[in-house]
ZALUMPA-96481 format. One record per residue (C-alpha): x, y, z; residue number from 1. Coordinates in Angstrom, 2 decimals. Example, Ala and Ser with C-alpha at 12.3 -4.5 7.8 and 13.67 -1.06 7.14 Angstrom:
<nodes>
12.30,-4.50,7.80,1
13.67,-1.06,7.14,2
</nodes>
This chain:
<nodes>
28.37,90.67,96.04,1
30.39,92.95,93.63,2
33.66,91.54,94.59,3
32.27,88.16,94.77,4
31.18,88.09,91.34,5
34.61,89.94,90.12,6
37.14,87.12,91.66,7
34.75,84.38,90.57,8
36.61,81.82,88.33,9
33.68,81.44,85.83,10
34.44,78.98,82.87,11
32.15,78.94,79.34,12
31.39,82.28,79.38,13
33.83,85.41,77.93,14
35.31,88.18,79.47,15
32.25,90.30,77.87,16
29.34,87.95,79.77,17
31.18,88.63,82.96,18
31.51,92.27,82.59,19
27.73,92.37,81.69,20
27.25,90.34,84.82,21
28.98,93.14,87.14,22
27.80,95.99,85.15,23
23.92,94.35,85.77,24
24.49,93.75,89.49,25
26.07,97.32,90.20,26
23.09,98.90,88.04,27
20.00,96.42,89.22,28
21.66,94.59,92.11,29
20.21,91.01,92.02,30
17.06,91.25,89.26,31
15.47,94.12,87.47,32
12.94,95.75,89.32,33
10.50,95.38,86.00,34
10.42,93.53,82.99,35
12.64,95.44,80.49,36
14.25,94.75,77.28,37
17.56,93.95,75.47,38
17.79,97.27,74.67,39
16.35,98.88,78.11,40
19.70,96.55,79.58,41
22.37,97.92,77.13,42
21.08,101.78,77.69,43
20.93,101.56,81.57,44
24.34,99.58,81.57,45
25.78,101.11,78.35,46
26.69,98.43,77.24,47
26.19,97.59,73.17,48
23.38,96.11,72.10,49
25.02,93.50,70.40,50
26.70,92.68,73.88,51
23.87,92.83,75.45,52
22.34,89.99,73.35,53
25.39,87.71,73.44,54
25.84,88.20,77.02,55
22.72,87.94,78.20,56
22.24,84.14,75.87,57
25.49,82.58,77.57,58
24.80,83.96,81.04,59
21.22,82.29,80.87,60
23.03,78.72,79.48,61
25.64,79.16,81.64,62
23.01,78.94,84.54,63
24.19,82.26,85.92,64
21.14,84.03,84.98,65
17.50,83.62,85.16,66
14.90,85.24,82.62,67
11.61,85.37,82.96,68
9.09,86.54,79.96,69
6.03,88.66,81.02,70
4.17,89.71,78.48,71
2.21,92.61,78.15,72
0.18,92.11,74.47,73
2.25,94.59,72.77,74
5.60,93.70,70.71,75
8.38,91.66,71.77,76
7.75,90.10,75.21,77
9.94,91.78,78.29,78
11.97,89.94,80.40,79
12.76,89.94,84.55,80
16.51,89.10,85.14,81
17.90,87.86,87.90,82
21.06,86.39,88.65,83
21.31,83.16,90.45,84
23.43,83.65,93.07,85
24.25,80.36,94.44,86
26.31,80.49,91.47,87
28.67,82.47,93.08,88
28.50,81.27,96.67,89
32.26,79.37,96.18,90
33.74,82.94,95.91,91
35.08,84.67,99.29,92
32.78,87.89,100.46,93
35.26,91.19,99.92,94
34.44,94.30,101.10,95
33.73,97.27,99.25,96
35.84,99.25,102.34,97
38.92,96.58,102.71,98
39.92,97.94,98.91,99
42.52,100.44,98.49,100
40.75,101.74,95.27,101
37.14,100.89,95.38,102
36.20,103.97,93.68,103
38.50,103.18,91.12,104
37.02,99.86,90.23,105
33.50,101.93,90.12,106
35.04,104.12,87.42,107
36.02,101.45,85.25,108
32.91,100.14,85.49,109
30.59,102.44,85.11,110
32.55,105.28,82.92,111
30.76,106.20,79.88,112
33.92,107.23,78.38,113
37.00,105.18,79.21,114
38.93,105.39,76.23,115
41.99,103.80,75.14,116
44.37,107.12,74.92,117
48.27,106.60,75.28,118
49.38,107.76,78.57,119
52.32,109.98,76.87,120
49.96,112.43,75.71,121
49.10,115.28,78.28,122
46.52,116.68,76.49,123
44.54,113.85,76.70,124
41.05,115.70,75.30,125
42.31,116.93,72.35,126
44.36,114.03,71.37,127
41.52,111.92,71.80,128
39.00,114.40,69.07,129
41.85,115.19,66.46,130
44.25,112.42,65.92,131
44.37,108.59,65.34,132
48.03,108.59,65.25,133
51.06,110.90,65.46,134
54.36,111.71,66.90,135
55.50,113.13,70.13,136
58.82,114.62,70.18,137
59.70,113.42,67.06,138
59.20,109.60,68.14,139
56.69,107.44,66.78,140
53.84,106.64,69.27,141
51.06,104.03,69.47,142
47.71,104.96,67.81,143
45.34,107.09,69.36,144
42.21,104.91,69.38,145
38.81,107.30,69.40,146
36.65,104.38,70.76,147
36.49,103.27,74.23,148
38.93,100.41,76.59,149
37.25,96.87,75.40,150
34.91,95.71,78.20,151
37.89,92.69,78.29,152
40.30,95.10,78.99,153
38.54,97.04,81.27,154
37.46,93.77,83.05,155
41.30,92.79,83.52,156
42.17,96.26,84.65,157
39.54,96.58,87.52,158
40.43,92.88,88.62,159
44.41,94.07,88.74,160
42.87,98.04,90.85,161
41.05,95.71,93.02,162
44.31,94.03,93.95,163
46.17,97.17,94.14,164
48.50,98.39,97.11,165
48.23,102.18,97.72,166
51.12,102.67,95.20,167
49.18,101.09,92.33,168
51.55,97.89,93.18,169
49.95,94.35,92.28,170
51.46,91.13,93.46,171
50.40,87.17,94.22,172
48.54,87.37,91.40,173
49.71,84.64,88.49,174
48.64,84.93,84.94,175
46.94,81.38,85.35,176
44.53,82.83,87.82,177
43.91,86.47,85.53,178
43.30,84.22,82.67,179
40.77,82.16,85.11,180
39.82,85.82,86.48,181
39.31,87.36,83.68,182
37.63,84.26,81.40,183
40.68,84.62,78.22,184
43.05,82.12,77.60,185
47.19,82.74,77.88,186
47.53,84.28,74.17,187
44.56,86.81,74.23,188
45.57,87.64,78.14,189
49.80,88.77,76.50,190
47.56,90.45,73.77,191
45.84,92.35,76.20,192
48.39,92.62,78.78,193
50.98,94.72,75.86,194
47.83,96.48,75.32,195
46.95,97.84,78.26,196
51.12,98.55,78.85,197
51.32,100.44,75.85,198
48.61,102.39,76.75,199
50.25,103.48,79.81,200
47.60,101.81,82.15,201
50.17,99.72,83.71,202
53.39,101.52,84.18,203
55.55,98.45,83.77,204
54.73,94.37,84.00,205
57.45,92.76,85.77,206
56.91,89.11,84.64,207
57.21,86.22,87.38,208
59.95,83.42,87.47,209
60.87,80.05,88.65,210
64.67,79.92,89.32,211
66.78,77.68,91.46,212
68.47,81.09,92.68,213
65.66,82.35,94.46,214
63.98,80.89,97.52,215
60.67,80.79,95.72,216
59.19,80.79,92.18,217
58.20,84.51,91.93,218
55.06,85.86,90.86,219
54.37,88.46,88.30,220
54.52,92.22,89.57,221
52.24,94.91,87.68,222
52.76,98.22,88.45,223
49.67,100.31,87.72,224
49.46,103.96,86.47,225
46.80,105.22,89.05,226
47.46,108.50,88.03,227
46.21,107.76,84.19,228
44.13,110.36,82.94,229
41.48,107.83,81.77,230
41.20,106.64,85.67,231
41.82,109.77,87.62,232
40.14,112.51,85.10,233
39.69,115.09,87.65,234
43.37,114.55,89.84,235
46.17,112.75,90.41,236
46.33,110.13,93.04,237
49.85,109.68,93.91,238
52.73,111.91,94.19,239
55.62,111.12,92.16,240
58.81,113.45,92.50,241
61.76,112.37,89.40,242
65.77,113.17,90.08,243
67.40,113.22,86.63,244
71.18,113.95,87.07,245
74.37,114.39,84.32,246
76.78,115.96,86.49,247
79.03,112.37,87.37,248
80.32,111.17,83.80,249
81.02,107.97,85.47,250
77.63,107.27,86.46,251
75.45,105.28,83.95,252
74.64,101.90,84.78,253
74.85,100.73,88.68,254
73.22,98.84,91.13,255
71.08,95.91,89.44,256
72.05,97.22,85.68,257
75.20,96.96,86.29,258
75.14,93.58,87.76,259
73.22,92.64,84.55,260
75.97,94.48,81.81,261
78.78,92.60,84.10,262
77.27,89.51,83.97,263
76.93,89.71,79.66,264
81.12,91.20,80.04,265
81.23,87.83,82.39,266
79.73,85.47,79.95,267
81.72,87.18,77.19,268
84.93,86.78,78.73,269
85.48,90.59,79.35,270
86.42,92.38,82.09,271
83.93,93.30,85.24,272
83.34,94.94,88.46,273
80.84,92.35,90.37,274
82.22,89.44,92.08,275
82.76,85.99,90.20,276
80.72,84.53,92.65,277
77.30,86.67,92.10,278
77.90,86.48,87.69,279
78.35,82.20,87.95,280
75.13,82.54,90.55,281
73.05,84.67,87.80,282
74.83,82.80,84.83,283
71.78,81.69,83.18,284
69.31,83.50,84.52,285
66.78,85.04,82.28,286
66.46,88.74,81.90,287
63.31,88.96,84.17,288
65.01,87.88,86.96,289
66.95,90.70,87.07,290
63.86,92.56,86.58,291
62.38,90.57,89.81,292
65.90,91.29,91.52,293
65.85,94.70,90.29,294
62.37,95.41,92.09,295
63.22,93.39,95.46,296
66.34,95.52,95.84,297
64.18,98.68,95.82,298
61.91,97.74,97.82,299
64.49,96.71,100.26,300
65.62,100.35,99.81,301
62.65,101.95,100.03,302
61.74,100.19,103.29,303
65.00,100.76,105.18,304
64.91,104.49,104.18,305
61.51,104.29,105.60,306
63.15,103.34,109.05,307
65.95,105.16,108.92,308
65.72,108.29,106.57,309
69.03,110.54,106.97,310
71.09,112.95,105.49,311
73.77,112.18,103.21,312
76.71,112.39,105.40,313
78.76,109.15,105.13,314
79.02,108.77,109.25,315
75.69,108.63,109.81,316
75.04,105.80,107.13,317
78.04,103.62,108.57,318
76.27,103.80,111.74,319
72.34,103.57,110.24,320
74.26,100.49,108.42,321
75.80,98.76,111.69,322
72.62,98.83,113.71,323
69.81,97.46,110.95,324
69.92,94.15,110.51,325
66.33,93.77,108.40,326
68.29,94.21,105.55,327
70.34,91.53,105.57,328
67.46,89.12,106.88,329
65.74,90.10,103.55,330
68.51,89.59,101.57,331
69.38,85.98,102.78,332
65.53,84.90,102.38,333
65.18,86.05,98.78,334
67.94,83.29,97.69,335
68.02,79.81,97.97,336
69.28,78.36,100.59,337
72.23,76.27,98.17,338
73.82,78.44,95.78,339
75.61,77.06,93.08,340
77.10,77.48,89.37,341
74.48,76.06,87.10,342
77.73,74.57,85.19,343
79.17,72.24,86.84,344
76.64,72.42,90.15,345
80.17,73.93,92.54,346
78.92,75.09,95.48,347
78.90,78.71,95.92,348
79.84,81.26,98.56,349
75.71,82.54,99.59,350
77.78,85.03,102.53,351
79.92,86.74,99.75,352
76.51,86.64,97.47,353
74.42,87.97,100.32,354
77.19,90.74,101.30,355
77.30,92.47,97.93,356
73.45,92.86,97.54,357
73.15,94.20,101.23,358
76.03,96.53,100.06,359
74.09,96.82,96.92,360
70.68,98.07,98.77,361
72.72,100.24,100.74,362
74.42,102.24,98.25,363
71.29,103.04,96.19,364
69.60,104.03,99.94,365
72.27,106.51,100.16,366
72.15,107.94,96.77,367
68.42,107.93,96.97,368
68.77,110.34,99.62,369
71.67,112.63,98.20,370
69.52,113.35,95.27,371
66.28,113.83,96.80,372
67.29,115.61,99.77,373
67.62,118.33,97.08,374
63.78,118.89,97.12,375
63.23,120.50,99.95,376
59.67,121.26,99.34,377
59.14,117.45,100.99,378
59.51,115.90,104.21,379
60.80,111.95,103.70,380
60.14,111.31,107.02,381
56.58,112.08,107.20,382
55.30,110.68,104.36,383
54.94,107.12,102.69,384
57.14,106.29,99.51,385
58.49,103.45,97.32,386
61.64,104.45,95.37,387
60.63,102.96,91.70,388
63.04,100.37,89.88,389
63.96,101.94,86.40,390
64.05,99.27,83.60,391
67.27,97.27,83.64,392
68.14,98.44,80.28,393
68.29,101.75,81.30,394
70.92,103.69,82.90,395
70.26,105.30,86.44,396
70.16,109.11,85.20,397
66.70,108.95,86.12,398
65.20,107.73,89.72,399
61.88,108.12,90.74,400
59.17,108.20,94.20,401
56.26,107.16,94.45,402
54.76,108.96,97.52,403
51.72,109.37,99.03,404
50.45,111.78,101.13,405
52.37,114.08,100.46,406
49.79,116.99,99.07,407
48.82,120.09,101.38,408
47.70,123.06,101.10,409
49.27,124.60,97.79,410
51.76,122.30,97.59,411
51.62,120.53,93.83,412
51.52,117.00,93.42,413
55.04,116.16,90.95,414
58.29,117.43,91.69,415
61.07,117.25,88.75,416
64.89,117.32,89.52,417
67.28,118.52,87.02,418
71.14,118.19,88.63,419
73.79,119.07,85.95,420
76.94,120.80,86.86,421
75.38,123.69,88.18,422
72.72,123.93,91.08,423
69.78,121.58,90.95,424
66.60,122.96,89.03,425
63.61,121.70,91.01,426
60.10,122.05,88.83,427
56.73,121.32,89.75,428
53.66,120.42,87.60,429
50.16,119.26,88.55,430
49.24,115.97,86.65,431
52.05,113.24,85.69,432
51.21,113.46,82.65,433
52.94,116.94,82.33,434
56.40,115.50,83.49,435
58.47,114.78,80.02,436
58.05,111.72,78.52,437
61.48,111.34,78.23,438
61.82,111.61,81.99,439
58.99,109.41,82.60,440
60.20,106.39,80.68,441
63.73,106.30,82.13,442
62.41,106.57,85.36,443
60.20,103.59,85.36,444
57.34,105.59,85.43,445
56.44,104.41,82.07,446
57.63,101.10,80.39,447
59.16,102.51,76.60,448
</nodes>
């Protein structure tokens, strides 16, 4: 009944009344097992008072809960609650086990102390007793707030953990529906979506499209931070292992940032490296779509290393290359069928469009696994990964794993790669939170 109640689209109530609602049902279940009062509900659900009250008046007009008064002669009558179920009975049935992160959601629920602390501060304790605001490296940082996550917030971030893939990856999920989810409307849903970014709770929020260049409108993409202090206190829950390299001075900007920077050297007349064909498809195409590009292409990376993880000589990737024809199949079913020049409407050559982003996937494959090959400590081929998409504004110094399973034994859970000119310098640190911030926001681990 949980879940029920959490992906229940209720209307005239606020994101406050339905938190109350879940935090009453995972406390009482359906009624109070004796009359109690408003402020019997807001200790045993710590919730404020003043919530409490508010909650509790537009659950009751809102028909979503029942209260009755039994009165025992002695100061303010006591109330059973119960909440009326049938209210709910539209809603699908989810199981508590079919979740990736139940335990999760239960944390963010229940936690007496989920506070809003920026995710770029390791010492998360200390921060949180001594400052209100500060620097970090000598760049300015969002406030340190000493109070706890709004209940609003919280509510959106267990409904986006519910939805979760074992990576912390959210998708199908349309900000109509979180604002119907979550009881906000579009305004105060952006408010609290930059919120919970800045705060590091969501790595990065890759924001959804409708463009005649892609097969279908795409959905937003939210990639959580399961490994935030505030929702894993006691350990990390995902791997992450970061290559940062400065030993090619010609490397920079490739793969979907440089498609981007050609296309702006395209529009301004300037010379470029991608074909004509690609920059007239992705003239006027809004910087999130190369966002949404940027992420299918490394997912399409991260699933054919997952099939066919090698080393980095060039004669086995020709021949990994001839042989796997996923890749391709992905490729052509991401775009629109027609491709044309949004000037003009010429037709445009989808083979030679198709070709360079199967290229495209291909090349970042193979670079993936000349850095990381360089960590020996872990075996690619046993474990699960995602290679993370770096914002498109930055350069690709920095690449990052997600990985998962991937702890054993002694083995720590983050892995940092340092390549200059001189051998690799492989680190390891136990929370995420330790890796440099620096590292962490060029690698897409963070959003800047």
């Amino acid at each position: 009944m949980l879940y029920k109640l959490l992906y229940t689209k209720l209307r005239h109530v606020d994101p406050d009344t339905k938190f109350f609602l879940l935090a009453f049902w995972n406390c009482y279940g359906a009624s109070t097992p004796k009359p109690c009062s408003l402020k019997q509900l807001a200790s045993d659900l710590r919730i404020p008072a003043k919530v409490i009250s508010k909650a509790v008046a537009q659950s009751v007009d809102a028909a979503l809960l029942r209260a009755r008064t039994q009165s025992d002669g002695k100061g303010r009558p006591k109330c059973i609650y119960e909440i009326n179920q049938s209210a709910f009975s539209d809603s699908p049935e989810i199981l508590e086990g079919a979740l990736n992160h139940a335990h999760m959601v239960q944390h963010v629920l229940v936690g007496e102390h989920i506070r809003a602390i920026w995710a770029g501060w390791s010492d998360d304790a200390k921060i949180a007793l001594n400052s209100v605001s500060g620097s970090l490296e000598g760049k300015r940082v969002p406030p340190v707030r000493k109070g706890q996550l709004s209940l609003a917030n919280r509510l959106l971030l267990m409904i986006l953990i519910s939805r979760a893939d074992p990576f912390g990856v959210v998708r199908g999920l349309g900000s109509k529906e979180l604002c119907l989810l979550t009881g906000v409307d579009a305004a105060a849903f952006k408010q609290r979506l930059r919120r919970l970014v800045a705060l590091g709770f969501i790595r990065r929020h890759i924001a959804g499209v409708a463009s005649p260049i892609f097969s279908e409108k795409l959905k937003s993409i939210y990639l959580l931070n399961l490994n935030h202090l505030q929702l894993s206190p006691a350990q990390d829950v995902i791997c992450t292992a970061v290559h940062q390299r400065f030993d090619d001075q010609g490397a920079g900007y490739k793969f979907v940032t440089a498609v981007w920077i050609d296309r702006e050297l395209f529009l301004g007349r300037s010379a470029h490296s991608a074909p004509v064909t690609v920059l007239r498809l992705f003239r006027r195409a809004p910087r999130h779509a190369f966002d949404q590009l940027a992420f299918f292409i490394y997912e399409c990376a991260s699933g054919f290393l997952s099939r066919c993880w090698r080393g980095s000589g060039s004669g086995d990737w020709k021949k990994v290359r001839e042989v796997d024809a996923s890749v391709r199949a992905q490729v052509a079913g991401f775009f629109r069928e027609s491709m044309v020049d949004p000037i003009g409407n010429a037709a445009l050559d989808r083979n030679e469009v198709i070709d360079f982003f199967q290229r495209l996937i291909f090349d970042l494959a193979s670079e993936c696994v000349q850095r990381f090959s360089q960590l020996s400590t872990v075996s690619f081929v046993t474990v699960d990964y995602i290679l993370l998409p770096e914002h498109v504004s930055n350069s690709d110094h920095c690449l990052a794993l997600l990985i998962l399973n991937a702890r054993g034994g002694d083995l720590p859970v983050h892995w940092t790669v340092v390549k200059g000119y001189d051998e690799p310098v492989v680190k390891s640190v136990q929370r995420e939170a330790d890796i440099p911030l620096s590292m962490r926001e060029q690698s897409g681990l963070l959003t800047p």
